[in-house]
C-alpha positions as CSV (number, residue, x, y, z in Angstrom):
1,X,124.2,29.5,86.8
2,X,125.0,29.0,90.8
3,X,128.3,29.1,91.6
4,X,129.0,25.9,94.0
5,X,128.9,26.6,97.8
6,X,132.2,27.1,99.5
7,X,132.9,25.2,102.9
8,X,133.2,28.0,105.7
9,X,133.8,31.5,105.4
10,X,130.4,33.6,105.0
11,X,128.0,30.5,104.7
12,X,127.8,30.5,108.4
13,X,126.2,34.1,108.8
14,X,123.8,33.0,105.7
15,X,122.8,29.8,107.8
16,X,122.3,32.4,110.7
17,X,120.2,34.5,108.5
18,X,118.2,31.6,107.8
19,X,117.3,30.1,111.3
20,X,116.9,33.8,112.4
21,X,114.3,34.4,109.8
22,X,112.9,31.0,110.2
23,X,112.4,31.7,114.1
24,X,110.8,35.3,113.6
25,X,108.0,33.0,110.8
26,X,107.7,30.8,113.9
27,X,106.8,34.0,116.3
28,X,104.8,35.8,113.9
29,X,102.4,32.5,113.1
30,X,102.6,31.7,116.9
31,X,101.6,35.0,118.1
32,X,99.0,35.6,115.1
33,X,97.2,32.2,115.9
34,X,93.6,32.7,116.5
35,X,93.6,35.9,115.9
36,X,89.9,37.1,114.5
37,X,90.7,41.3,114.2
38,X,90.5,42.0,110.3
39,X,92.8,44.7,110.7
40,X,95.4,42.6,113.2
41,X,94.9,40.0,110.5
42,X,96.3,41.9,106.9
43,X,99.2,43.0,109.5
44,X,100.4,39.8,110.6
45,X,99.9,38.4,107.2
46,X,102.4,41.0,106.0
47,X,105.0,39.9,108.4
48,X,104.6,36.8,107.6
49,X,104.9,37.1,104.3
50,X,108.0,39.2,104.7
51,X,109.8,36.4,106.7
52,X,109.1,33.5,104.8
53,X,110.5,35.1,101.5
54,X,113.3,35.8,103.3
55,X,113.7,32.4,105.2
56,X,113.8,31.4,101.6
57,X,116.0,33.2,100.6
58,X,118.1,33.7,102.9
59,X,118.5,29.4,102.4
60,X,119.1,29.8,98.5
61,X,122.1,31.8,99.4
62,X,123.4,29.3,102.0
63,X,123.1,26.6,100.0
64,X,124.7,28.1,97.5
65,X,121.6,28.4,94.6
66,X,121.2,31.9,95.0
67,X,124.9,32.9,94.0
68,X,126.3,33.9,91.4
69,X,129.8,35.4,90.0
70,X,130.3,38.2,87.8
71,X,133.9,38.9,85.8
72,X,134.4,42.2,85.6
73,X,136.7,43.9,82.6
74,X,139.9,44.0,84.6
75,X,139.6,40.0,85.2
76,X,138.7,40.3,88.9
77,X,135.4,37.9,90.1
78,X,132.7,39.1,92.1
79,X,130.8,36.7,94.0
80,X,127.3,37.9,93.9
81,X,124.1,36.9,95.7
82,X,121.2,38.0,93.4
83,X,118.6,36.0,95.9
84,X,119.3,39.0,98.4
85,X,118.0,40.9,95.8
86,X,115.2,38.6,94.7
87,X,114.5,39.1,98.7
88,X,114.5,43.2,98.9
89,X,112.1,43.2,95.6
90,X,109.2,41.2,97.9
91,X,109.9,42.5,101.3
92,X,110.9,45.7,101.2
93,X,107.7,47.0,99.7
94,X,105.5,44.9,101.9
95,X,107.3,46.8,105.0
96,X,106.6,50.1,103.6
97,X,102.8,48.5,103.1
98,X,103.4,47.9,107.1
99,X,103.8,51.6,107.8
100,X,101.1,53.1,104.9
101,X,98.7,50.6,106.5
102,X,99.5,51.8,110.0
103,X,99.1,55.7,109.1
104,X,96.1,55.1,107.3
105,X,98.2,56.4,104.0
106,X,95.9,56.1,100.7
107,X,96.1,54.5,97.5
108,X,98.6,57.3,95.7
109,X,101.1,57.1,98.7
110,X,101.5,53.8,98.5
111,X,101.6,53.1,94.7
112,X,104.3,55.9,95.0
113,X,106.4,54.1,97.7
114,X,106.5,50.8,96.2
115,X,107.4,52.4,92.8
116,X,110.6,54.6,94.5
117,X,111.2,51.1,96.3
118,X,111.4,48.7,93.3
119,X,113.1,51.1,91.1
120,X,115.6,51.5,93.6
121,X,115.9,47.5,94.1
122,X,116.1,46.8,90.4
123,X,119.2,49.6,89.3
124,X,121.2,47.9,92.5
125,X,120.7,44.8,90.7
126,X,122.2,46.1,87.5
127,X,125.2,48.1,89.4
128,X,125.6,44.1,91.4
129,X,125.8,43.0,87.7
130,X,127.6,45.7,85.7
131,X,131.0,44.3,84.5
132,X,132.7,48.1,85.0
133,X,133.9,49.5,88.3
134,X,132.5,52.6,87.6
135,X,129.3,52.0,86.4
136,X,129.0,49.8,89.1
137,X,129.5,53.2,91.5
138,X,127.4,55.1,89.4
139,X,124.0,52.3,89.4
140,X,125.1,52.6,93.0
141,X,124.7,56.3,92.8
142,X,121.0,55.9,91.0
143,X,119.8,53.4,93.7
144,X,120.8,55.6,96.3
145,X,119.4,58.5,95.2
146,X,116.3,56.4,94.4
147,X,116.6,55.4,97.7
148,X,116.6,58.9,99.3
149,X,113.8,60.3,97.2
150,X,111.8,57.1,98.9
151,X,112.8,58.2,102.9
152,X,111.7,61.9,102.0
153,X,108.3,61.3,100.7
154,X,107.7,58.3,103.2
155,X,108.7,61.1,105.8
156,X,106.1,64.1,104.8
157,X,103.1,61.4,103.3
158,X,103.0,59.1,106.8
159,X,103.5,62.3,108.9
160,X,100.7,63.9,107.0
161,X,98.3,60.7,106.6
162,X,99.3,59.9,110.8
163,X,98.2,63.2,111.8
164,X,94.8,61.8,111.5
165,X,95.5,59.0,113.8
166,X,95.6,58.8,117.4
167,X,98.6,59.9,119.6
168,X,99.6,56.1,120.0
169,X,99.4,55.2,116.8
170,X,101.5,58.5,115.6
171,X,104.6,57.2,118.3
172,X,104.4,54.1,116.7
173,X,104.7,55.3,113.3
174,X,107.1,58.0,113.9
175,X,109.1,55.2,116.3
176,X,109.3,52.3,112.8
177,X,109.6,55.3,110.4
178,X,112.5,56.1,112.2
179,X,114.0,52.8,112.5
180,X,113.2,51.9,108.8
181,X,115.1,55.2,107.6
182,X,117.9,54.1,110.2
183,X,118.7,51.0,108.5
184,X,117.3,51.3,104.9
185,X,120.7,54.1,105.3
186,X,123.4,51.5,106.0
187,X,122.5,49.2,103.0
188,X,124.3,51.5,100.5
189,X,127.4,51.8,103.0
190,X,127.7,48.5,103.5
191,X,126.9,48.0,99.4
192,X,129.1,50.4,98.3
193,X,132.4,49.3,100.7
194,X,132.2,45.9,100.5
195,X,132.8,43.7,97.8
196,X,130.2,44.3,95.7
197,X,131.2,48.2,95.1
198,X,134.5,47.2,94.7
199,X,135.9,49.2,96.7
200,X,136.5,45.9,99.2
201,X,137.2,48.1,102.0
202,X,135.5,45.3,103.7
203,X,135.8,41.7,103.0
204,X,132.6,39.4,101.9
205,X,132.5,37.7,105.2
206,X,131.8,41.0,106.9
207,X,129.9,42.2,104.3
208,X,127.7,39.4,104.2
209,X,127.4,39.4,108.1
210,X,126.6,43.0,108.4
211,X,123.7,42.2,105.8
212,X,121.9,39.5,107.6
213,X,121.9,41.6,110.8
214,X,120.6,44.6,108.9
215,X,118.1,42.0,107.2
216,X,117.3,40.7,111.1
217,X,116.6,43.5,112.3
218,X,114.6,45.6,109.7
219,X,112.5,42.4,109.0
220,X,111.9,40.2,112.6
221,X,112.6,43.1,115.0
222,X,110.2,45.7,113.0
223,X,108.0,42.3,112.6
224,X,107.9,42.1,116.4
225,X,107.8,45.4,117.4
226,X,104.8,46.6,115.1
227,X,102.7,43.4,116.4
228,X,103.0,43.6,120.1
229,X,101.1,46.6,119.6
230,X,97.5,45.0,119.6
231,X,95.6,47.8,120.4
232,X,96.9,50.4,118.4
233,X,96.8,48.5,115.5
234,X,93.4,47.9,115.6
235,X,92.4,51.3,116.2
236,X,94.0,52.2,113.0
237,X,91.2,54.3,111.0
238,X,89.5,55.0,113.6
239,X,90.8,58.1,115.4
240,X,90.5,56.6,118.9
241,X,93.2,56.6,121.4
242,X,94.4,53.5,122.0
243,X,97.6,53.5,124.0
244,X,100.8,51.3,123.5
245,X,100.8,47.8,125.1
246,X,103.0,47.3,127.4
């Protein structure tokens, strides 16, 4: 059952999480209007996609229908947002489809990836729910390790399947590989010192800020940066050369 929204505190970074995501849907459906490429298409489709899930939940959280509280064995409560969860579960595997798309990865490597990616999603889940500090810490562990597994093969497959690309669409891949790695890597700090670790070495105001600007960034800046590159993107498959837009 929702737990009731409280006035203040971290609803205002949720609301910020919401317009921020609602503004990147905007950009994406402005920018992708009229566009006739079949491979520009499936891309921007992705992105948008990816930002209206999280628009909408993003607002379930602000609004307070996508919180939750959990009592843990010592008597302590845990506020707990599960709709950032239901969030990760869609979007994350649609920006891994992003990058196999963009490397030309096949079927195996990306069956793989979104299989490392949900498992890892879902054991967070039970560690957010898990009424034990430690096996809180130790789901924690799981999802982590889940998570890791994930960034080594996405590193070797879309280096291996980009090889066969051109040198433009390589930097671009190597560039949001990069970035995705970068960021995927502070969710578990941020998880496991906030609130929701219990170790509360950071309060849920920060917590839940430094989420929405990880969320911003790996969902409407990747968004935007992956799409201003036209040509590339259509080239993808087809070993030319294009070269980065400007």
């Amino acid at each position: 059952m929702a737990a009731p929204v409280t006035p203040g505190s971290e609803q205002i970074w949720l609301w910020l999480g919401t317009i921020g995501m609602a503004l990147g849907l905007l950009y994406f459906l402005g920018r992708g209007w009229g566009v006739k490429d079949t491979k520009l298409k499936q891309f921007y489709a992705i992105n948008i996609f990816v930002t209206t899930i999280a628009m909408s939940m993003y607002f379930a959280m602000a609004t307070g229908f996508g919180l939750t509280e959990v009592e843990l064995v010592d008597g302590t409560v845990l506020d707990i947002y599960w709709a950032r969860y239901a969030d990760w579960l869609f979007t994350t595997p649609l920006l891994l489809l992003d990058l196999a798309l963009l490397a030309d990865s096949d079927r195996e490597t990306i069956y793989t990836l979104v299989g490392l990616d949900v498992f890892m999603i879902a054991t967070g889940l039970i560690g957010a729910f898990a009424q034990e500090a430690i096996w809180r810490i130790v789901w924690w562990g799981i999802s982590t390790g889940a998570l890791l597994v994930l960034l080594y093969v996405l590193a070797g497959t879309l280096s291996a399947a980009a090889a066969n690309q051109s040198s433009a669409a390589q930097s671009l891949t190597n560039n949001l590989k990069n970035a995705l790695v970068v960021l995927w890597l502070a969710y578990p700090v941020v998880w496991i010192i906030g609130t929701e670790g219990t170790l509360s070495f950071i309060p849920l105001y920060t917590e839940t800020a430094a989420f929405m600007v990880l969320d911003i960034t790996a969902k409407v800046g990747y968004g935007a940066y992956l799409l201003q590159n036209h040509d590339i993107l259509k080239s993808v498959g087809d070993g030319t050369s294009a070269q980065p837009a400007d």
